[in-house]
ZAKE-891242 format. One record per residue: x, y, z of N, C-alpha, C in turn; residue number from 1; residue in one letter. Coordinates in steps of 0.02 Angstrom, whole numbers, plus 50000, padded with zeros to 5 digits. Last residue first. Layout:
// residues N
  n_px  n_py  n_pz ca_px ca_py ca_pz  c_px  c_py  c_pz   n res
     X     Y     Z     X     Y     Z     X     Y     Z NUM   A
...
END
This chain:
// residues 142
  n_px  n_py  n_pz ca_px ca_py ca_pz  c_px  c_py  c_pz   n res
 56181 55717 56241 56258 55789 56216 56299 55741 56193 142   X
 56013 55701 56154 56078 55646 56179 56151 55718 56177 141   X
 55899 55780 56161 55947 55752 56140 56000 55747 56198 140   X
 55741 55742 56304 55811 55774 56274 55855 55744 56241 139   X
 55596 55708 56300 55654 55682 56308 55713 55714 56264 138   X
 55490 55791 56423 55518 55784 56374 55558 55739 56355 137   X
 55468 55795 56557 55450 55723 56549 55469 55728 56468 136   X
 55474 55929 56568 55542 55896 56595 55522 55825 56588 135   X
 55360 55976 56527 55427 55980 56466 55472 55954 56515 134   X
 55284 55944 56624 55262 55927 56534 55315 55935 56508 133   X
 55329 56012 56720 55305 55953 56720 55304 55921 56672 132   X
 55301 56148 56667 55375 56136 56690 55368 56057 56698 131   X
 55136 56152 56663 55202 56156 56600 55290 56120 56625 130   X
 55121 56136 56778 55093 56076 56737 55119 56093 56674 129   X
 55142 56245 56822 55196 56180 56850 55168 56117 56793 128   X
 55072 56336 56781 55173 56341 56769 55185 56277 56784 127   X
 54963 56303 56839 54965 56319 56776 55042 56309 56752 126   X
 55004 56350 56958 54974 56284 56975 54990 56284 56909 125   X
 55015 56468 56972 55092 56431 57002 55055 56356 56964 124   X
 54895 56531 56934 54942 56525 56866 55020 56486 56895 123   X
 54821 56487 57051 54782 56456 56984 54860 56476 56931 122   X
 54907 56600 57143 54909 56516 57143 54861 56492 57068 121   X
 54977 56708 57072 54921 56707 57084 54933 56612 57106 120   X
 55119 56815 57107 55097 56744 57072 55039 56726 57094 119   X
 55194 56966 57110 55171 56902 57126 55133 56857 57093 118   X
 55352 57080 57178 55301 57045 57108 55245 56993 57142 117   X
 55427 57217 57152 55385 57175 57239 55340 57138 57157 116   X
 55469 57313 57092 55508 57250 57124 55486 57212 57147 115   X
 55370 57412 57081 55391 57376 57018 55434 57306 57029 114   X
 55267 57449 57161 55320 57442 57182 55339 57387 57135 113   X
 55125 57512 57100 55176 57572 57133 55234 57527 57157 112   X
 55067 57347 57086 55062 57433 57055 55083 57469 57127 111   X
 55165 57227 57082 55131 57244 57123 55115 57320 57090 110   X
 55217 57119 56915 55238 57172 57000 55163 57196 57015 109   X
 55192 56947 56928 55180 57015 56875 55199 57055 56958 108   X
 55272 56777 56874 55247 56846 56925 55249 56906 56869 107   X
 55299 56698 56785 55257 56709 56776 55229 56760 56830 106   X
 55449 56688 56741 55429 56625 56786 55340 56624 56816 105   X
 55490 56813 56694 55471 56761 56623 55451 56685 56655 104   X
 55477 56880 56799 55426 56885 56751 55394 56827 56701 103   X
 55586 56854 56859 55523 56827 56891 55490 56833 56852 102   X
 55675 56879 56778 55689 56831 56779 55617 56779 56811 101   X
 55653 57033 56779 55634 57009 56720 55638 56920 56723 100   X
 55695 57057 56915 55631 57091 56882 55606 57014 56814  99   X
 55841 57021 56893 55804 56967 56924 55723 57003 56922  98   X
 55854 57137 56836 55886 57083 56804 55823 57016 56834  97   X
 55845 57227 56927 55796 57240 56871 55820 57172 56829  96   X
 55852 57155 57112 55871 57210 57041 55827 57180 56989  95   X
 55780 57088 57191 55851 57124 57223 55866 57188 57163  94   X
 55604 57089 57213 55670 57071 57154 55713 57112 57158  93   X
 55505 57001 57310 55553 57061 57330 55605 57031 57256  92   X
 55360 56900 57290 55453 56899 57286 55457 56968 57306  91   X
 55227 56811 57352 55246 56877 57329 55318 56867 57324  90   X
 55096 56709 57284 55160 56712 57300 55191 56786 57289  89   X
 54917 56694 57353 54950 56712 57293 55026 56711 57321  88   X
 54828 56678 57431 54824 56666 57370 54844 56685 57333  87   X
 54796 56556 57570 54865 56602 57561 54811 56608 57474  86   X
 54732 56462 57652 54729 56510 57624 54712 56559 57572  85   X
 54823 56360 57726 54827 56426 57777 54755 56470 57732  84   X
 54791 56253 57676 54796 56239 57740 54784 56305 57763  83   X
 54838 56264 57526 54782 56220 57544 54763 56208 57618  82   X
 54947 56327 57536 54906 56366 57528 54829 56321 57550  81   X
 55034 56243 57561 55028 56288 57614 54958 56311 57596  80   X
 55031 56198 57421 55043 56149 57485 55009 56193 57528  79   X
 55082 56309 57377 55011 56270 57349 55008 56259 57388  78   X
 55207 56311 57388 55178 56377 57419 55083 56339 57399  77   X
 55285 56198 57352 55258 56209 57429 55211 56265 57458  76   X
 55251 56240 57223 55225 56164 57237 55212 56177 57327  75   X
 55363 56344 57217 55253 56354 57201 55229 56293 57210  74   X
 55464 56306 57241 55425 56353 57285 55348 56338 57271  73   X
 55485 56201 57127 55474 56186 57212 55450 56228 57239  72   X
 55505 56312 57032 55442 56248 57016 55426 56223 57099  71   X
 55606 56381 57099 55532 56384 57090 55495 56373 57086  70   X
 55712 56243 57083 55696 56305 57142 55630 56335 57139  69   X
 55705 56252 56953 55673 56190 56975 55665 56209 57047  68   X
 55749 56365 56895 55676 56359 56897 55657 56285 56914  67   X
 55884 56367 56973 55846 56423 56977 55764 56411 56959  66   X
 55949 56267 56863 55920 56249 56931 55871 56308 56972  65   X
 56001 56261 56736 55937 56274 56757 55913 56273 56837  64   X
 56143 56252 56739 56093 56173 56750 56010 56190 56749  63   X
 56195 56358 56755 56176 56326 56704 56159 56282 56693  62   X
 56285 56314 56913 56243 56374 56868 56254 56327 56787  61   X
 56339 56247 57017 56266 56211 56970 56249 56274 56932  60   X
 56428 56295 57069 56426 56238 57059 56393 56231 57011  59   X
 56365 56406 57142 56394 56420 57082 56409 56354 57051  58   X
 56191 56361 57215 56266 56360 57216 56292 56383 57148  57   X
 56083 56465 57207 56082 56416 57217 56168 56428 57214  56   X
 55929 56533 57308 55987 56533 57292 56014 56472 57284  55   X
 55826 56642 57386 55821 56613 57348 55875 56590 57308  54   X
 55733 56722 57514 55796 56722 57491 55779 56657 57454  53   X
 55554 56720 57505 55604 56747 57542 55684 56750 57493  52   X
 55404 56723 57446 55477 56678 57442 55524 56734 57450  51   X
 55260 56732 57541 55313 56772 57530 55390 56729 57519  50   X
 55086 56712 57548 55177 56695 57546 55218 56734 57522  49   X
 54943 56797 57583 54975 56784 57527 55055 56745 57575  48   X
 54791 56841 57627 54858 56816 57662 54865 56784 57590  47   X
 54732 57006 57600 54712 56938 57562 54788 56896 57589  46   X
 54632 57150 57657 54673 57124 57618 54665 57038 57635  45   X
 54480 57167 57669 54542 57227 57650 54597 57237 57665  44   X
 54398 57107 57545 54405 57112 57627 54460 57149 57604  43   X
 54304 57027 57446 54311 57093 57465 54328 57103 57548  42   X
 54363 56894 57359 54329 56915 57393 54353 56982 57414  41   X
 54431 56893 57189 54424 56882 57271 54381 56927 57304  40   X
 54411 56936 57083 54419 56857 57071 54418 56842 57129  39   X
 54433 57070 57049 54368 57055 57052 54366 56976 57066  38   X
 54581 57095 57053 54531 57108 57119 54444 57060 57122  37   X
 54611 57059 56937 54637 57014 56979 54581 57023 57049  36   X
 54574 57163 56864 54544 57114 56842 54563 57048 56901  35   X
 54638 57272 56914 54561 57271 56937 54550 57203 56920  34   X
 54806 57238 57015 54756 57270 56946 54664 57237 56957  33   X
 54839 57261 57198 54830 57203 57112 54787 57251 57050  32   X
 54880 57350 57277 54910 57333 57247 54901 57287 57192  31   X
 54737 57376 57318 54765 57446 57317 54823 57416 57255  30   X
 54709 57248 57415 54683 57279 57347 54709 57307 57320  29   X
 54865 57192 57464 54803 57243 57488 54771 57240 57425  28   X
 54929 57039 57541 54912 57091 57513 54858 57128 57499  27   X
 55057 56981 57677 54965 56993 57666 54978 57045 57583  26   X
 55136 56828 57745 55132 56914 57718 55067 56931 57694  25   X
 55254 56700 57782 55175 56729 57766 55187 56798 57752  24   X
 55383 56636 57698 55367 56640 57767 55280 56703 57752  23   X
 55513 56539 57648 55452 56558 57630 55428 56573 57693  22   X
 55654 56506 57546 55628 56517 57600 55580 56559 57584  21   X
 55755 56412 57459 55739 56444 57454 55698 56458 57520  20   X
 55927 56334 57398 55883 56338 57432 55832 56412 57436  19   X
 56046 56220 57314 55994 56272 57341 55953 56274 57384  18   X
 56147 56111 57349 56125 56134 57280 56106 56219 57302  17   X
 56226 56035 57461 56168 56099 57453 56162 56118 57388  16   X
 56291 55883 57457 56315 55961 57450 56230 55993 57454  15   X
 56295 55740 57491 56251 55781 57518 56269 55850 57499  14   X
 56397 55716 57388 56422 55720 57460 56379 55774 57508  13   X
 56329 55703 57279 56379 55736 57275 56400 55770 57352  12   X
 56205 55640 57245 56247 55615 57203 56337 55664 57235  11   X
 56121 55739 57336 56127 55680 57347 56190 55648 57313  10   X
 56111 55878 57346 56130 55857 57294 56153 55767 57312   9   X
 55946 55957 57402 56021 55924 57415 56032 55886 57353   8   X
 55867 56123 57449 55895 56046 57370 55947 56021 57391   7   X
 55779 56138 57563 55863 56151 57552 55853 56092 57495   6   X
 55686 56284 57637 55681 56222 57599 55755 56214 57570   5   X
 55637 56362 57800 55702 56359 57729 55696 56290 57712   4   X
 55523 56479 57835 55540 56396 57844 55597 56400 57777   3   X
 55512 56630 57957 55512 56591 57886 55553 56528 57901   2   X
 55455 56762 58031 55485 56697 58033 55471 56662 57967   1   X
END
């Protein structure tokens, strides 16, 4: 079971921008690199999130919206995390395109399943206080 978070586009007849979905999952030792293992405790395995489907309208492509979608995942997957946990965000990446799209949003893959990626909460927390910092930027004028 999983909870669906929905971006509404307020300015535009309540439309749906996006949305993304999150629902629990566990990971094993077996799957993080050593330097990640040694940072948790030793049990044999660790409740993690899982961002489910993830999508936004064609409407809005090139607005960036895809990482304000994220920036929100890892704000609610924190959220959660401060209640259930959880320590870390896992994705499923449909293809090698979206591989590289989670990468450069700061997930690393899982060892033996190059698709299956995740996000440590201390580096969601880290991303957001960047994505935070440069959207209080102020952009030229188009």
């Amino acid at each position: 079971m999983s909870a669906v978070y929905v971006l509404v586009d307020t300015e535009r007849d309540e439309r749906i921008a996006g949305f993304f979905a999150i629902s629990n999952t566990s990971i094993f030792p077996t799957q993080l690199p050593n330097n990640i293992k040694k940072k948790l405790n030793l049990y044999d395995h660790w409740g993690a999130l899982r961002l489910g489907r993830m999508a936004r309208h064609d409407d809005y492509a090139g607005l960036d919206l895809g990482l304000i979608l994220v920036a929100r995942a890892f704000s609610t997957a924190l959220a959660i995390a401060e209640h259930t946990g959880s320590v870390a965000l896992v994705v499923d990446a449909k293809n090698d395109a979206l591989v590289s799209w989670y990468s450069k949003a700061g997930f690393q893959a899982l060892i033996d399943t190059p698709r299956t990626l995740y996000i440590m909460n201390r580096t969601m927390a880290a991303y957001l206080d960047v994505f935070v910092e440069r959207s209080l930027q102020p952009r030229p004028a188009t």
